[in-house]
N, C-alpha and C positions, 0 to 999 in steps of 0.2 A: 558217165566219164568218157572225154574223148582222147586216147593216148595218143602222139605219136614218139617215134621210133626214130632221133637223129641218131647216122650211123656214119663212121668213118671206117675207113682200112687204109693198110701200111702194105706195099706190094714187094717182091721180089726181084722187078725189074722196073726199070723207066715205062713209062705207060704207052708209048711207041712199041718197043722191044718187047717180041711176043716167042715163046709161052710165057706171061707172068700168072705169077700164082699169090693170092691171100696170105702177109704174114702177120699180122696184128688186125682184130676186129675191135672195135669199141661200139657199142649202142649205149646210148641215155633212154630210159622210155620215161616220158614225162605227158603229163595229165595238163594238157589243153584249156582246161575250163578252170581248176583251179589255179591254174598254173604253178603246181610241185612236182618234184621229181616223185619217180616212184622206184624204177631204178638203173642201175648202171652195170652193164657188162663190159668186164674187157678180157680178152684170152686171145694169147698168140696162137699162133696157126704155124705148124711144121710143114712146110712147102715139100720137104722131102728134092730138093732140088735147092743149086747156089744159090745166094742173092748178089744181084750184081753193086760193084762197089761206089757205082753212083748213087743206090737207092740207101746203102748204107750209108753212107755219107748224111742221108737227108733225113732217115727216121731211125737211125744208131742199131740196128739191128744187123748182126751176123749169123752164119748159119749155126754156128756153136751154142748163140743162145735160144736157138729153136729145138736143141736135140730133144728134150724132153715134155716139148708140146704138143698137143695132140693134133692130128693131120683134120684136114677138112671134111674128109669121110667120118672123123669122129665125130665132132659138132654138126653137120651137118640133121644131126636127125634130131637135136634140142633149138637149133638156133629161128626155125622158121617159126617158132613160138613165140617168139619176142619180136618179128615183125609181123605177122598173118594179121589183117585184118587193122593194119595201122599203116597211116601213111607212114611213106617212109623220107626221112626227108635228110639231106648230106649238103655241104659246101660243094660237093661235085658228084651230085649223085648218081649222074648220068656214067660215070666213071665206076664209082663204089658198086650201083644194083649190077652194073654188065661185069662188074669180077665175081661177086657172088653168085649170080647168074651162071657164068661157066662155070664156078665150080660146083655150085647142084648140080648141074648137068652131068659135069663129067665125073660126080661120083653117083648118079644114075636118081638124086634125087628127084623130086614131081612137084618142087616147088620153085614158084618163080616172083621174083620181086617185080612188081608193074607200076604200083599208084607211089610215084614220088614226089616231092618237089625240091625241087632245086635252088639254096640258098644266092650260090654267084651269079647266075642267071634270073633267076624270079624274083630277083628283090632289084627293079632299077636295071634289067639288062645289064646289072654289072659282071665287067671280065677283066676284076684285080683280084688277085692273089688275098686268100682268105686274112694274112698278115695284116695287108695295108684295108681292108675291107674293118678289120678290127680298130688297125688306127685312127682312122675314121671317125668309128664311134666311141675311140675316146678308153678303150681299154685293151691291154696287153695278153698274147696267147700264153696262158701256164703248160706248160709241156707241148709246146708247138711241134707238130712231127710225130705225135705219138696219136696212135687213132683215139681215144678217151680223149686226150687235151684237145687236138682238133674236134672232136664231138661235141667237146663242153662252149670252145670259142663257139663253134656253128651253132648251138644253141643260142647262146646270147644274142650273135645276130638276127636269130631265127623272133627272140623275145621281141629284139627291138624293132623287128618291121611290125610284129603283129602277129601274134599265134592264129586269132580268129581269120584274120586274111590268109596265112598259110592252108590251114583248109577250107576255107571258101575255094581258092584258085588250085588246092588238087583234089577236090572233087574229081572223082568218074572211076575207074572200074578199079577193084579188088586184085590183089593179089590172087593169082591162078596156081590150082594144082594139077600139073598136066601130067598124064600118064607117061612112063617111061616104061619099058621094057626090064633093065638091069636094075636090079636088087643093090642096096647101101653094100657095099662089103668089103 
């Protein structure tokens, strides 16, 4: 069985505007070969800091409705199981692995997302916006702006170029678990 792991995130700022922090994650892990789902995670992430009111605008999230979700140091030490050892693949992954990324890091995790591919760019050098990328092919995003619904459209696109050509073209190295110093805490 070959998974992979399409992943979206919802951020706390414009992707410009820095510190942004993870506040909605969605993964599909979905089976390659026969092509079925296996399964789907979604869980908000408490940034522990605003969200600015352009990002709420775009994926409806405020900070009130994060009080009770747990921080990125919490998931952090289940989440790398649902991608390790799978390609990881997003409409903007280059985007999604470098916010996960920081946030391993800066909660002293030793994992790191490497082997992705990239649906807006790897399918046709395309650089339109996942919406009209859908329109495209002729179907509609269901909760567009929420990381699950963009995970589920990315998927579809992901079906319709080709699952077998998605990992032929990201082939090459594994996801790394690099040493860090600081302990999850």
């Amino acid at each position: 069985m070959t998974v992979i792991a399409v992943l979206d995130t919802e951020t706390s700022r414009h992707p410009s505007h820095l510190p942004n922090r993870i506040v909605e994650i969605g993964i599909i892990l979905w089976d390659a070969e026969s092509d079925a789902p296996i399964a789907e995670i979604e869980t908000l992430v408490n940034p522990n800091s605003v969200i600015e009111e352009g990002s709420s605008r775009i994926h409806g999230l405020v900070s009130s409705d994060l009080e009770g979700a747990p921080s990125f140091r919490e998931i952090a030490e289940w989440l790398p199981h649902f991608l390790d050892e799978r390609v990881v693949c997003g409409f903007n992954v280059s985007f999604d692995s470098r916010m996960l990324n920081y946030e391993f890091s800066r909660v002293g995790s030793d994992f790191e997302v490497t082997q992705t591919f990239c649906a807006r760019y790897g399918i046709s050098g395309n650089n339109k916006p996942l919406g009209d990328v859908c329109e495209d092919q002729r179907f509609k995003i269901k909760n567009a702006h929420t990381a699950l619904g963009d995970a589920r459209a990315t998927l579809q696109v992901l079906r319709n170029y080709g699952l077998h050509r998605v990992l032929e073209e990201a082939k090459g190295a594994k996801h790394r678990w690099i040493s860090r110093s600081d302990d999850l805490r």
